[in-house]
C-alpha positions in Angstrom: -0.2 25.8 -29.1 2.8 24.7 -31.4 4.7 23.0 -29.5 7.8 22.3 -32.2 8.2 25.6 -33.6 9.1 27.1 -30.5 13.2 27.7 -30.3 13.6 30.3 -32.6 17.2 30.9 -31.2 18.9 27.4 -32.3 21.5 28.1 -34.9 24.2 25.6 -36.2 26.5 23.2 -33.9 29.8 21.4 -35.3 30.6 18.4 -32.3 33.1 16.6 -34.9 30.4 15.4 -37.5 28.3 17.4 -40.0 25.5 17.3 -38.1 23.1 20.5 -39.6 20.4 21.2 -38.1 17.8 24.0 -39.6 17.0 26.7 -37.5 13.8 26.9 -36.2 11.7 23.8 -37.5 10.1 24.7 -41.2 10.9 20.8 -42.3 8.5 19.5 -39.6 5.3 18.0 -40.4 3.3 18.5 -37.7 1.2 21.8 -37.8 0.2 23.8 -35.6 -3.7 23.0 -35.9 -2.6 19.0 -35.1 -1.3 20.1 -31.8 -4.5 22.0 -31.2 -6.8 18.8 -32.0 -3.8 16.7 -29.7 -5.0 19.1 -26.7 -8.2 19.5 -27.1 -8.7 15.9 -27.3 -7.0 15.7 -23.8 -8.9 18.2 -22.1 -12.1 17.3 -23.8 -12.4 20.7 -24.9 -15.0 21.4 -28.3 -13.8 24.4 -30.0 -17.5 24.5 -31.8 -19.3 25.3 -28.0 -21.0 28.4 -27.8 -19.8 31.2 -25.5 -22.6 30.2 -22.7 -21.7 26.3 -23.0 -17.7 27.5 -22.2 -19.0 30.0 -19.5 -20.8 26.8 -18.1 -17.9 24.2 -18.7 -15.9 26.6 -16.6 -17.8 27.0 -13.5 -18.7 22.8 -13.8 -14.4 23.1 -13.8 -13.9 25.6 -11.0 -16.4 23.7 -9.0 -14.5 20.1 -9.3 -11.6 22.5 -8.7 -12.7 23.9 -5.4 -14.1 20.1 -4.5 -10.8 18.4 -5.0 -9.3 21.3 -3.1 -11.1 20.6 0.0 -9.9 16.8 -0.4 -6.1 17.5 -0.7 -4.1 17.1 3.1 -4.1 20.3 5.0 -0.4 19.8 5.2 0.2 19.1 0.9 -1.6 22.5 0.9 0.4 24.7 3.2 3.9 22.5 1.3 2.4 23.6 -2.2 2.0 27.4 -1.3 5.7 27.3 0.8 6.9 25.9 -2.4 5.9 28.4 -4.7 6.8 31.3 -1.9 10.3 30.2 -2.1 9.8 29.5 -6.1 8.7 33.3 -6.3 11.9 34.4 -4.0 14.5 32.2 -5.4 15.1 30.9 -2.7 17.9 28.0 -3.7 18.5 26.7 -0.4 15.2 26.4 1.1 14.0 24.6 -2.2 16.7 22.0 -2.1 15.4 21.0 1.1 11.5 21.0 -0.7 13.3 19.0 -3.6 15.2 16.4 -1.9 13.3 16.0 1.4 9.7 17.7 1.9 8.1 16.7 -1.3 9.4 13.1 -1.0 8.3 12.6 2.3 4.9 13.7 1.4 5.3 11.6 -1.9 5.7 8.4 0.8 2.9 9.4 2.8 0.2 10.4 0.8 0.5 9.6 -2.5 3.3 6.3 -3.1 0.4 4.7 -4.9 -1.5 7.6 -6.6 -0.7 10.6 -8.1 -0.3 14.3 -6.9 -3.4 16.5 -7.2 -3.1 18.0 -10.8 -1.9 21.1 -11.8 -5.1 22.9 -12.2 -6.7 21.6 -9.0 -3.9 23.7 -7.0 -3.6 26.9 -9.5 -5.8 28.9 -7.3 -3.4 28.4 -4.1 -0.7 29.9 -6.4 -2.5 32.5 -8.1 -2.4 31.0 -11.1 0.9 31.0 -11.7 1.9 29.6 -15.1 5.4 29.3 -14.2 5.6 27.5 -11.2 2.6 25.6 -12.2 4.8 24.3 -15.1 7.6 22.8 -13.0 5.0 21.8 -10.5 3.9 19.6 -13.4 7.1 18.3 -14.0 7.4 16.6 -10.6 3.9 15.6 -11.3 4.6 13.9 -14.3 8.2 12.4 -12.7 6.2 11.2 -9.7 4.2 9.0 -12.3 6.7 7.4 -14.3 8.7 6.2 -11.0 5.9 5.0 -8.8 2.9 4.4 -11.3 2.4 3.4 -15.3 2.3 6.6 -17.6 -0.5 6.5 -20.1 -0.3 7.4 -23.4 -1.4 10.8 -22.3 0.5 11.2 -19.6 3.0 11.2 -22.1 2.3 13.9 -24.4 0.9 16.0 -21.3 4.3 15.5 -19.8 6.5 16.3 -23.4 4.0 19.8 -24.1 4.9 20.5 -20.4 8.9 20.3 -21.6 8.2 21.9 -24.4 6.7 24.9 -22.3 9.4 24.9 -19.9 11.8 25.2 -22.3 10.2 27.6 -24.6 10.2 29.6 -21.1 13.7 29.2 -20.3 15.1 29.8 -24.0 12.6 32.0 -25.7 11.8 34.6 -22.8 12.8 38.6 -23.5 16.3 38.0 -21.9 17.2 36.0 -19.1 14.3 34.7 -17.1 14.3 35.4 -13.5 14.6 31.3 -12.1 16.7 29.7 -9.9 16.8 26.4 -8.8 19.0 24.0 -6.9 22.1 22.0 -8.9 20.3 18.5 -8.2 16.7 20.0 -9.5 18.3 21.1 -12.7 20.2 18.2 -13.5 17.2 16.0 -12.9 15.0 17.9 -15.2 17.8 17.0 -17.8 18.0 13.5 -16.9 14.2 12.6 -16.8 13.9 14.4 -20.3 16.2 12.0 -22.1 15.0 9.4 -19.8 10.6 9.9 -21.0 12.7 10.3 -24.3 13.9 6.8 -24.0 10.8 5.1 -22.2 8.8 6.5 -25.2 11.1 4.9 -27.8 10.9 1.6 -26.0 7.2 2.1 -25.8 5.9 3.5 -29.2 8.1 0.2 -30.5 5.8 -2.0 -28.3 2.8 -2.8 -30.4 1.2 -5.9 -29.3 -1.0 -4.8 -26.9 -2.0 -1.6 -28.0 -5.4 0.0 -29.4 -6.3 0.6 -32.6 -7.0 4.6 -31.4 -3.5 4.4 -29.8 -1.6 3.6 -32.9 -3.5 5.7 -34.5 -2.7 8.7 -32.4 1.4 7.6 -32.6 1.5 8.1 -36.4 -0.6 10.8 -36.2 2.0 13.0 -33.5 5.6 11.2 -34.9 7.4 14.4 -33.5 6.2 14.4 -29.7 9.7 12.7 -28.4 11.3 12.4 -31.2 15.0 12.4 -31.5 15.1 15.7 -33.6 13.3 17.7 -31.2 15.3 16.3 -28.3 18.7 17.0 -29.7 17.7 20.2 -30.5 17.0 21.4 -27.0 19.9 19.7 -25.8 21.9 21.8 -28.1 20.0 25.0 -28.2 20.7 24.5 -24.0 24.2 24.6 -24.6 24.5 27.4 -27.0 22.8 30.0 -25.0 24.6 29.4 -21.9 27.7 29.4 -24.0 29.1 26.5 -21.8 31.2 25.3 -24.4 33.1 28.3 -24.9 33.4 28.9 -21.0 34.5 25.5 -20.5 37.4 26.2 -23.4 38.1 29.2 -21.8 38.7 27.6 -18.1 40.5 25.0 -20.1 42.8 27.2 -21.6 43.3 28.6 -18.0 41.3 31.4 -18.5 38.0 33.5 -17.0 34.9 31.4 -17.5 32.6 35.1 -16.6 34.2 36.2 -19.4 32.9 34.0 -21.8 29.7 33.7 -20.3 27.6 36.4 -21.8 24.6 37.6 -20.9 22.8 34.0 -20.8 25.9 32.2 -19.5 26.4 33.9 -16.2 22.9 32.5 -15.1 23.5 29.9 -13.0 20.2 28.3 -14.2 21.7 28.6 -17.7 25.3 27.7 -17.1 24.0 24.3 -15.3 21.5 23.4 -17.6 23.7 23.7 -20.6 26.8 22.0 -18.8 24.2 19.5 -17.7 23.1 19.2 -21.4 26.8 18.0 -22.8 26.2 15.2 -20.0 23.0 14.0 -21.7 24.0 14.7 -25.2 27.2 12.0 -23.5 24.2 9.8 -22.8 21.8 10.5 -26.1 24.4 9.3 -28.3 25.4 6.4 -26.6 21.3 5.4 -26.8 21.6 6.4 -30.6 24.9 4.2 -31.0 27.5 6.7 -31.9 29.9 6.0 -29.1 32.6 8.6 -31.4 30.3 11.7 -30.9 29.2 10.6 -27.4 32.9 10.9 -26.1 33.7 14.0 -28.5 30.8 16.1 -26.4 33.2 15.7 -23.4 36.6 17.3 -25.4 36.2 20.2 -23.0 35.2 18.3 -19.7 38.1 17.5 -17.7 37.0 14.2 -15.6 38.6 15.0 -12.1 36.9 16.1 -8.7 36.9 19.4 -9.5 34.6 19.0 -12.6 31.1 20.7 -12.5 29.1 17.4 -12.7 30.6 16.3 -9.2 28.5 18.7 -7.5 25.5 16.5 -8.7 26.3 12.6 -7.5 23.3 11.1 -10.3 25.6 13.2 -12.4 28.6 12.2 -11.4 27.5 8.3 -11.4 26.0 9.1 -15.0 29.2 10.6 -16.6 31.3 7.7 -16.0 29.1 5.4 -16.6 28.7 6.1 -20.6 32.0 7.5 -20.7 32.9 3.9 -20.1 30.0 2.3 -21.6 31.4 4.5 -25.0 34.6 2.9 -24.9 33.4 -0.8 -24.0 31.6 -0.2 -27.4 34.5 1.0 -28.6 36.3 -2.0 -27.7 38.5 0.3 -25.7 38.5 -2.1 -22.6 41.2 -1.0 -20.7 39.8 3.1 -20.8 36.2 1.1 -20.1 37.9 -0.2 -16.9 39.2 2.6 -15.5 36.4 4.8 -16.0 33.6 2.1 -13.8 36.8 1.4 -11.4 36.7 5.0 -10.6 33.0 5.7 -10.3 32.7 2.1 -8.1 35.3 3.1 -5.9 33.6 6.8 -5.3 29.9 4.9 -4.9 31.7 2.6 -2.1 33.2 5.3 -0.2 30.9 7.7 -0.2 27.5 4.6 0.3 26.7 6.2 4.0 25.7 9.6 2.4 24.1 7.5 -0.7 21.5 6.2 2.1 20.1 9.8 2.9 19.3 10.4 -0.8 15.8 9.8 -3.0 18.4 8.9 -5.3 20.3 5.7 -3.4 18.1 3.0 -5.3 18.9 4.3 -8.2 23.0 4.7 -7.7 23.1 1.1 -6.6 21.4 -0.4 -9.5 23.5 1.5 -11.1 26.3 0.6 -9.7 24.9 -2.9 -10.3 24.8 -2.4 -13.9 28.6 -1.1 -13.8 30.1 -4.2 -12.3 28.7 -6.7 -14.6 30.1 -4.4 -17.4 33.3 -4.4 -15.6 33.0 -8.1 -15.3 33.0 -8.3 -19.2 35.7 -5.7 -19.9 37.7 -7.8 -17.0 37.5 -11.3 -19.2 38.5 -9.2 -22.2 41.6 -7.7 -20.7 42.7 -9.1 -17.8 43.7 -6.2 -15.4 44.7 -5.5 -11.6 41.5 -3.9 -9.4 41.4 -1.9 -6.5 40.8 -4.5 -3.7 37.4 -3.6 -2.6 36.3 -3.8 -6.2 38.2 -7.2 -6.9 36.2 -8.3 -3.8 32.9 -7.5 -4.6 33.2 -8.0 -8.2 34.2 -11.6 -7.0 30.8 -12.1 -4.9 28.5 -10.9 -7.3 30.1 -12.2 -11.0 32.9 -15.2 -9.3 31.4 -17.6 -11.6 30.0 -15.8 -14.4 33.7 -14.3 -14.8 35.8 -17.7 -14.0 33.9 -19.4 -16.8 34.6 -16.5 -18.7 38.4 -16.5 -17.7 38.7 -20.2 -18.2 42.9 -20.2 -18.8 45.3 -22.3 -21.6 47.8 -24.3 -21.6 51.2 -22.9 -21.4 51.7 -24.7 -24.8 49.8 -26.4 -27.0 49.5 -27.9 -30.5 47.7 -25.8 -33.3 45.8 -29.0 -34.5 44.8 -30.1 -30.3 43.2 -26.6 -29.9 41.6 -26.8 -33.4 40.0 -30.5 -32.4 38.5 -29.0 -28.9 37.2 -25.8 -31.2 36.0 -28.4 -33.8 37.3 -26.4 -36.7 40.1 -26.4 -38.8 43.1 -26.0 -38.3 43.6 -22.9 -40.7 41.0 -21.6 -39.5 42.0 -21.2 -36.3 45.3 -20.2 -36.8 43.9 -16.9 -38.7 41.1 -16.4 -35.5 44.5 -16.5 -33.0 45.7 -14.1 -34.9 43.6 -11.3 -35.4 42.7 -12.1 -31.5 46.5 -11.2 -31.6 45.9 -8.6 -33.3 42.9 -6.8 -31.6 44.7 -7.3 -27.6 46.9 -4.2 -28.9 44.0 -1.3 -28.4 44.0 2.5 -27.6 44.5 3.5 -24.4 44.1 6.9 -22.8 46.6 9.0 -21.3 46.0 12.5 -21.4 44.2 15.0 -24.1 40.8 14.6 -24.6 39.1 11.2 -23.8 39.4 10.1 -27.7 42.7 9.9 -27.9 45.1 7.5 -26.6 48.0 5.3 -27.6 48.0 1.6 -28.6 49.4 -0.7 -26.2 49.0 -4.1 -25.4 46.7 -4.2 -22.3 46.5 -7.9 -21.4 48.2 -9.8 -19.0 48.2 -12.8 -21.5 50.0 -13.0 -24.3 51.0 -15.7 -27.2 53.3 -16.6 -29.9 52.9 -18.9 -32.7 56.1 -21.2 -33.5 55.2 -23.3 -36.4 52.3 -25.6 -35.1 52.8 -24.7 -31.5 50.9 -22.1 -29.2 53.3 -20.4 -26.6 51.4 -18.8 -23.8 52.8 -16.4 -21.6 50.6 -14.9 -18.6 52.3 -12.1 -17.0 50.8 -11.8 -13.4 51.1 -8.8 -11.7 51.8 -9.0 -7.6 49.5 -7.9 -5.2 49.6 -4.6 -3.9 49.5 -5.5 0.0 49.9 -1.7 1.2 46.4 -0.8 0.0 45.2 -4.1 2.2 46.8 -3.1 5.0 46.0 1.0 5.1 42.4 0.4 4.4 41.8 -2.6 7.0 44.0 -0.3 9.7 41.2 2.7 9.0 38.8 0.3 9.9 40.2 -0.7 12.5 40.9 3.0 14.1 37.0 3.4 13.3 35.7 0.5 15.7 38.6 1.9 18.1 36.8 5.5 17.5 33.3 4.2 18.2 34.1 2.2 20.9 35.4 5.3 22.6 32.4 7.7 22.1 30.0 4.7 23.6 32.8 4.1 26.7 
């Protein structure tokens, strides 16, 4: 099975750069027959048997098949065949409740140290269904990068079951017949340009690898590579015509319109608006923080955007939309963006606790207050209180010794001595320091433009051999103090009622 040469539908995309990509993937290496030795050497399969030594390999297979059926929980069978029931009948809201709740709850009881029964082992309770059996794998494969350690099969296994799940979804004779709940989708997304990442990191580890394992990485360079990744990324977006919808709605339009035939899915629409979120994300990985933000010219980020229906997707937005512009050196954009996303992660934490997903939104919301604690002690700026707060008990030191404050005046030549370096030196460093505190800020359009303003509350001249420092300190806002500690307090007076 090729795996590579499967989305014969991708055509040209223009995000800002000249970014060509070919259509369909004749510049590609990696033949077909490769991908044939790659699977066979998984499934241990000898192309060379004679027909009676298959007949024989398949009856050994259906009778470890039939054996490891009698060993998997009565209760993970009946789940399995409720699952693909509602699979068959589309049945969205029944399967968020599988997604979010049933299948983790088994995932706790039976199997938080090994892995769900393989794909094969339950075809025969789903009639052999190829298509459930695919997303069936996906969990599968999901389950064992979070709790377990991925092997290097695992990870091809777990890219050819993408790649078949996409060819599905993009390839099929017209819309396929699929739905799936919001969360689902945009997970599928996510851990796709997550494996994507964990296999960079890990083809890039060599020290304690095989000599068969190296081996088989320079043999298969396109399984997770970046080309084949961006291109279902984009080919996701193209055939739901998101952009165009999005430009539409934009423009104060009909997004149905615009849709076409593809586009007024919702499995399509979703998985290419959810695309634009991880093409946000792919770049930032790949370093061009430019293109990252120019993906989102036709996302609007307010409450009434698509991605807040998803909270991982909502966290995820803002996160590299103000990762991009830390990069970008846009600090004051960088601070508004994980000041907004922070404040939504505190406020809405007592519905976090309910979710699969709450370890993961607090480390990342870890992640977002040390960067906030950087973009703070590069342009000082007022918080909201509860972020000031706990930005205080987590980074108080790291960002006082980064804050460490001047003199109101000083001598060129004092500074230079503390510095230990000239004096002409340091003149030239004050500045361009003078220089760079003017950066762009964002106030409306899309979220590359801006206007340049100085953004710090410090600011100095330079008078012949003297430094003049001015801090401009803004006042506290007490009303926000006041309003949010008199909720609390009509809370306790709330609970104490119910319990009287």
């Amino acid at each position: 099975m090729d795996q590579l040469n499967r989305f014969e539908n991708f055509h040209d995309f223009d995000f800002g750069l000249k970014m060509v990509y070919q259509e369909g993937y004749e510049d590609i290496d990696l033949a077909e027959e490769d991908i044939d030795l790659l699977a066979n050497e998984f499934t241990g399969v000898d192309e060379d048997l004679e027909e009676g030594a298959l007949q024989d390999q398949m009856q050994l297979q259906l009778m470890l098949q039939q054996q490891y059926a009698q060993e998997i929980p009565e209760v993970v069978k009946n789940f399995i065949i409720y699952f693909h029931r509602n699979i068959l009948e589309n049945n969205v809201y029944e399967l968020h409740g599988i997604y979010e709740n049933s299948f983790n709850r088994l995932t706790e009881k039976f199997y938080a140290k090994t892995p769900w029964p393989e794909a094969d082992y339950i075809a025969p309770m789903v009639n052999d269904d190829q298509v459930f059996l695919t997303l069936y794998r996906e969990l599968y494969y999901r389950h064992i990068y979070s709790k377990l350690s991925p092997t290097i099969e695992h990870r091809f296994h777990s890219y050819e079951n993408y790649c078949d799940l996409f060819n599905f979804i993009l390839n099929s004779d017209g819309p396929v017949s699929l739905e799936l709940p919001n969360q689902w989708l945009w997970d599928i997304i996510d851990e796709f340009i997550y494996q994507f990442q964990s296999f960079c990191n890990y083809r890039n580890r060599l020290k304690n690898k095989t000599d068969e394992e190296i081996a088989l990485l320079r043999e298969n360079i396109q399984v997770w590579s970046c080309y084949s990744v961006l291109n279902v990324l984009y080919s996701l977006i193209t055939k739901s015509r998101i952009t165009e919808q999005l430009l539409v709605s934009k423009l104060g339009g009909d997004m149905i319109e615009a849709a076409g035939e593809y586009g007024s899915r919702p499995l399509y629409k979703m998985l290419g608006y959810f695309s634009i979120i991880g093409l946000l994300r792919v770049h930032c990985l790949l370093g061009d923080y430019t293109l990252a933000l120019k993906m989102m010219d036709n996302i609007e980020l307010n409450k009434k955007a698509l991605f807040a229906r998803v909270t991982a997707c909502h966290v995820t937005t803002y996160y590299y939309v103000g990762f991009a512009y830390m990069m970008m050196r846009r600090y004051a954009d960088a601070i508004r963006a994980f000041s907004h996303i922070l404040v939504f992660i505190a406020r809405t934490k007592m519905y976090h606790t309910r979710s699969y997903q709450f370890d993961q939104i607090n480390k990342k919301g870890d992640q977002m207050y040390a960067l906030l604690a950087i973009c703070i002690a590069l342009c000082p700026t007022r918080l909201d209180e509860s972020i000031h707060t706990h930005l205080k008990e987590k980074y108080g030191d790291h960002s006082s010794k980064m804050q460490r404050g001047l003199y109101t005046t000083m001598g060129i030549d004092k500074l230079a001595a503390f510095l230990e370096i000239e004096a002409e030196e340091l003149r030239t460093q004050l500045l361009i320091v003078k220089q760079k505190s003017r950066q762009q800020k964002w106030t409306s359009g899309t979220l590359l433009e801006g206007e340049y303003v100085t953004t710090s509350d410090l600011d100095f001249c330079l008078k012949q051999d003297m430094i003049h420092i001015a801090e401009s300190k803004v006042g506290r806002r007490y009303g926000d103090w006041f309003l949010r500690n008199i909720n609390k307090f009509q809370d306790i007076l709330a609970g104490m009622n119910l319990r009287s």
